[in-house]
C-alpha positions, 0 to 999 in steps of 0.5 A, a space after each residue: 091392230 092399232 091404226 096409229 101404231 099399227 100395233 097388235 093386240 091379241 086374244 087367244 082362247 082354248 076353245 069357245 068356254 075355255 081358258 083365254 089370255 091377251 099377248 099385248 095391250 097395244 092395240 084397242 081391246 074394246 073389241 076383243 073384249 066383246 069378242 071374249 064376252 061373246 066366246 064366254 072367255 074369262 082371260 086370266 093373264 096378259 102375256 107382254 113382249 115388252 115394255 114400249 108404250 105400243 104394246 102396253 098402252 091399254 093394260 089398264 082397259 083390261 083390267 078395268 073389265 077384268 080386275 083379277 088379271 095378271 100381267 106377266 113381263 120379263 124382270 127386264 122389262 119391268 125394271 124398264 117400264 118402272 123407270 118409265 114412270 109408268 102408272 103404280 097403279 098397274 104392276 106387272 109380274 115377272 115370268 121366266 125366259 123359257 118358263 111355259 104355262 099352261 091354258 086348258 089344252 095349250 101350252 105357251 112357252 116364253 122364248 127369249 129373243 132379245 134385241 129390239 130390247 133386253 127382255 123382250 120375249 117370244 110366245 110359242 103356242 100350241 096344243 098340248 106342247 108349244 111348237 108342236 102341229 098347228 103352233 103359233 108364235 107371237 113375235 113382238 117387235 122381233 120378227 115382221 113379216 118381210 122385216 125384223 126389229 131394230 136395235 135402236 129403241 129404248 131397251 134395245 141390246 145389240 144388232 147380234 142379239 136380234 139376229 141370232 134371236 131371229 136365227 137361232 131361236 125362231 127359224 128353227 121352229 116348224 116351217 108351218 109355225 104361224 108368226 103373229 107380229 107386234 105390228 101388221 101382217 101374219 106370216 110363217 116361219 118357211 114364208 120368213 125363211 125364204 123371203 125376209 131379204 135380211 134372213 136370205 143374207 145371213 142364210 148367205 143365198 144373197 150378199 151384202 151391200 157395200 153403198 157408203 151412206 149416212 146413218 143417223 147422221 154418221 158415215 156408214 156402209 148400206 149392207 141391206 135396204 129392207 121392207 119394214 111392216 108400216 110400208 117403210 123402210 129398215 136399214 142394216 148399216 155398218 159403222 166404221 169400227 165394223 159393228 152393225 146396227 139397224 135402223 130405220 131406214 129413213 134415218 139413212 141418206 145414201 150416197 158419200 
């Protein structure tokens, strides 16, 4: 984890020996680096959940040690990081939205979760078939622990994109599905399913605010004050022409 960022990094291996990739370079690499030298990995692919400077920023560290590694992004995605400016001297591959690769005995299956940006990408891990016993998904910056993405960064699409992302693509993977977040903590899917205060709303098991706020320097309807994964706050506001965003939550003033 970066202390800045509080950005995840992370070095996945079938096996002591076996084939290894990172998803993410957000984080500092130099010790997963030494954790793979250690483990006599070799990582063939960094797997990227999208292009923010948090999850990509020591990609040239990587293949600084390992310069044959491919770098795999959605085609969005990478349009978003040319027009970046981000350095030639790195490119990036594109992967397909559902696309699945295979390392030794685990196979990761791309899952499209759009929102925090337009490609942003899940990846579903498990052996033999992804989302199979003992699968895990790394989330990027659509799902935290106790929190969820927000559609205000660059890239983002729409506040409907992330929910039903959040809704219809990962809350119904196996309840013991490790979620393993762009920032902070590890969870699970039954965890998240009970006790994300934004998921219990659209699960209808709690209701919606209606506390008249400032969001973003607009008037606004408070319908949710959430945890967010830096021991902030994430705010769903609701905009007068009755479209819904979120945001953090120190960008929301309550009260008229």
């Amino acid at each position: 984890m970066h202390p800045q960022f509080l950005s995840n990094t992370y070095l996945v291996g079938d096996g002591e020996g076996g084939p290894a990739f990172f998803i993410d370079a957000g984080g500092p690499v130099a010790p997963l680096i030494d954790a793979a030298e250690r483990l006599a990995l070799e990582p063939s692919h960094v797997l990227l959940t999208h292009h923010h400077f948090d999850h990509v920023c020591e990609l040239g560290q990587l293949r600084e040690r390992w310069p044959g590694v491919t770098a795999l992004i959605d085609a969005r995605e990478r349009e978003l990081w040319q027009g970046a400016g981000a350095d030639g001297d790195q490119p990036l591959e594109t992967i397909e939205p559902g696309q699945a690769l295979r390392f030794g005995a685990l196979e990761v299956r791309a899952l499209p979760t759009p929102g925090h940006t337009a490609g942003m990408l899940s990846f579903l891990v498990g052996a033999g078939e992804a989302g199979g016993e003992d699968a895990g998904v790394f989330t990027g910056d659509t799902l935290f622990k106790n929190s969820v993405g927000g559609v205000r960064a660059p890239g983002h699409t729409t506040y409907a994109d992330l929910r039903d992302s959040i809704m219809e693509t990962l809350m119904p993977l196996a309840p013991e599905t490790v979620i393993y977040p762009g920032h902070a903590d590890a969870t699970t899917v039954a965890q998240e399913w009970e006790g994300n205060a934004f998921i219990r709303v659209w699960r209808g098991l709690d209701g919606e605010g209606d506390e008249p706020c400032t969001a973003l320097g607009e008037p606004a309807t408070l319908v949710l004050l959430g945890h967010d994964y830096d021991g902030g706050t994430k705010a769903w506001v609701r905009w007068p022409d009755g479209s819904d965003d979120i945001v953090p939550g120190s960008r929301v003033e309550r009260g008229s």
